[in-house]
N, C-alpha and C positions, 0 to 999 in steps of 0.2 A: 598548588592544587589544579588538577584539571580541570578545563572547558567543558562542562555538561552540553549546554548545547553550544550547536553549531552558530556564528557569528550570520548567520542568513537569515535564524530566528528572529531577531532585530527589527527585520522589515515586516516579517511578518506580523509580532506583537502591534510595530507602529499601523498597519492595515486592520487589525484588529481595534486598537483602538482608537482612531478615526474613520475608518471605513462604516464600523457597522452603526454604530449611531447616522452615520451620512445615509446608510442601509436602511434604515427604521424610518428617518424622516422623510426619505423619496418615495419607501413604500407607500405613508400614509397621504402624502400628498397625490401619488400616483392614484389612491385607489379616493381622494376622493375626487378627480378629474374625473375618472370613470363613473363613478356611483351620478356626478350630475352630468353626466354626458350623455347623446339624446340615445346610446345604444342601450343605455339602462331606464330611461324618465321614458322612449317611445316618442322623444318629441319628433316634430315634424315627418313621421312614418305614414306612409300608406298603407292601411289597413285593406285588405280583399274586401268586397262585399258581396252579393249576389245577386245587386244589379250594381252598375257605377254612376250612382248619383252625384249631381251634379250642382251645388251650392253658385258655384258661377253661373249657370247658366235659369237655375231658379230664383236664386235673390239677388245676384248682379244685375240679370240682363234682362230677366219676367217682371223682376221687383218683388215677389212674393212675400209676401208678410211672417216673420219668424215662427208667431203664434198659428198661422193656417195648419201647420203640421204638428207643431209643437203645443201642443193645447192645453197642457197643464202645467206650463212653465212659472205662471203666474200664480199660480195659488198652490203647489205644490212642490216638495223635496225633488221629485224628478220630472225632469221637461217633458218627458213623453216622447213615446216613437208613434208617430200616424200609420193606423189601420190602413191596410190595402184600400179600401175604398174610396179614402183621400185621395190616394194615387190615381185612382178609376177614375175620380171626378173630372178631371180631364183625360186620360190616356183612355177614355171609351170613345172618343173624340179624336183627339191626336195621335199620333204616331202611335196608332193602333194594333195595326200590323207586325211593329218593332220587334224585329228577333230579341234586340237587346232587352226589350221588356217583357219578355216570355213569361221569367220568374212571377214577375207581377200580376198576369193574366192568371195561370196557373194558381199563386197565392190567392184571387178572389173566387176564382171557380169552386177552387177545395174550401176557402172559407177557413185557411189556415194561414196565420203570422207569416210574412219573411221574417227570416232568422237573419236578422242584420246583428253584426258584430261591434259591438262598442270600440267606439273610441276615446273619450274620455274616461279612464277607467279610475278608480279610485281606492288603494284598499279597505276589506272590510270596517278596519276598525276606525273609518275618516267617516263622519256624517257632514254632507254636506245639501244644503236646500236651494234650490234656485227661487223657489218664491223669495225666501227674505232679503236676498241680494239683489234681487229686482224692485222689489217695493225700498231699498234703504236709496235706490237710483245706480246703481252697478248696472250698467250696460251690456248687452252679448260680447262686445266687440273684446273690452278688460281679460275675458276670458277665454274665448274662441278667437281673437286676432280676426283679421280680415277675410272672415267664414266667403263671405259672397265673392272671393275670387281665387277659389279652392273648385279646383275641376272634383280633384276625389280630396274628399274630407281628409284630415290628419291634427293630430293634438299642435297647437301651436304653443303652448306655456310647458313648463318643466311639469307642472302639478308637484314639485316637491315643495314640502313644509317649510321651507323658506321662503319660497315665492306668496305664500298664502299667508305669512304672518307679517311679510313687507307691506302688506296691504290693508291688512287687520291694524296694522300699529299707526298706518297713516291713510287709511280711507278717501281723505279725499280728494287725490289727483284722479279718483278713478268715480268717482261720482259727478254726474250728469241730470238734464230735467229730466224730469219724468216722463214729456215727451217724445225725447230723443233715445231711450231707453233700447229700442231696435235697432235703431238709426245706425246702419256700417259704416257713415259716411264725416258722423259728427265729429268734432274735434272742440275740444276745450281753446279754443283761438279765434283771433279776429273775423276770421273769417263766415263765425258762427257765434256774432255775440248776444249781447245778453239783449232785449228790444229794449227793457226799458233804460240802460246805459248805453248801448251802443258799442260796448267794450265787450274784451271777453269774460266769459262766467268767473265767477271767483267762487269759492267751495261754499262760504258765507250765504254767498246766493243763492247756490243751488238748495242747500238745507233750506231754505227761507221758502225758496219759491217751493219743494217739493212737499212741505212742511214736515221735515225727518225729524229725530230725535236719535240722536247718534250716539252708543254708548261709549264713554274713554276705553283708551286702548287698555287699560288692565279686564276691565267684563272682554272686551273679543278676541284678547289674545288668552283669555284661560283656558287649560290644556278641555273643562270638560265642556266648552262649547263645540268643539269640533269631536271630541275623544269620548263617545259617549256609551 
């Protein structure tokens, strides 16, 4: 009987059937490189703004306190952007003149918002509150990384759904006192220990001392605390 196909089909069958499963697997893993890769999470991006404020130079080097601008951090779902006038309460004073702070001049004359551009963004269907995370002892720093030595703002964490339920499931490497809660500078270590041992804080502690009541990982990792 004759050769239907040709003896070169051979290799090809063999590339078919190991190639494309090899195909499938590279795809899936290719695409989830990308999907957490900062071209798609936004991590570490500079966002434009319409003046370039300056985190290093206001809470590195001034010291400015988080909550001066941020006013409803503390007792509300969203931190809050400070009205122009904040801004004014010194730049009617200081670098007055600043071409660079034109926008902001102009912003309190008209009595209209800068339209500053978020950079932590989150999608719609993610609730999330910065009060509760501040009153349970979750620090800025957990979230925003080392905000006060950022000339221009940028996301420092993925914000993907992984990184927020590694946290959710073990709270508390990332819990601190309550009155270090601003603190850029704190560290869970020696070097910042605890006064009445002397040693570093232990998670034990800090619940004790902030007096928390910390839910088990199944209530804060369920999908309708954040998915609401």
């Amino acid at each position: 009987m004759a050769q239907i196909f040709h003896s070169s089909m051979n290799s090809v069958a063999r590339i078919s059937v190991f190639g494309l499963p090899l195909l499938f697997v590279g795809s899936i893993l290719g695409g989830t490189i990308i999907y957490r890769s900062p071209y798609i999470t936004g991590e570490r991006e500079v966002i434009d703004q319409p003046v370039p404020f300056s985190h290093k130079h206001h809470v590195g080097e001034l010291g400015i306190d988080c909550r001066y601008c941020h006013t409803s951090v503390e007792t509300s779902a969203y931190a809050g952007i400070p009205p122009t006038k904040t801004c004014m309460n010194c730049h009617q004073q200081m670098w007055a003149g600043s071409d660079m702070l034109g926008p902001v001049r102009e912003s309190y004359k008209q009595d209209k918002s800068i339209p500053w551009e978020g950079v932590h963004n989150l999608p719609n269907y993610v609730y999330f509150n910065h009060s509760i995370h501040l009153a349970k002892g979750v620090g800025c720093y957990s979230c925003h990384g080392e905000i006060d030595k950022m000339n221009l703002t940028f996301q420092d964490k993925s914000l993907l759904m992984e990184w927020c339920l590694k946290c959710h499931r073990n709270p508390g490497p990332n819990l601190r006192p309550k009155e270090e809660i601003f603190s850029m500078t704190w560290r869970r270590d020696k070097d910042h220990p605890n006064p009445k041992t002397g040693e570093a804080w232990t998670t034990d502690e800090i619940i004790d001392h902030n007096k928390l009541k910390i839910r088990d990982a199944i209530q804060i990792t369920s999908c309708s605390t954040c998915h609401r």
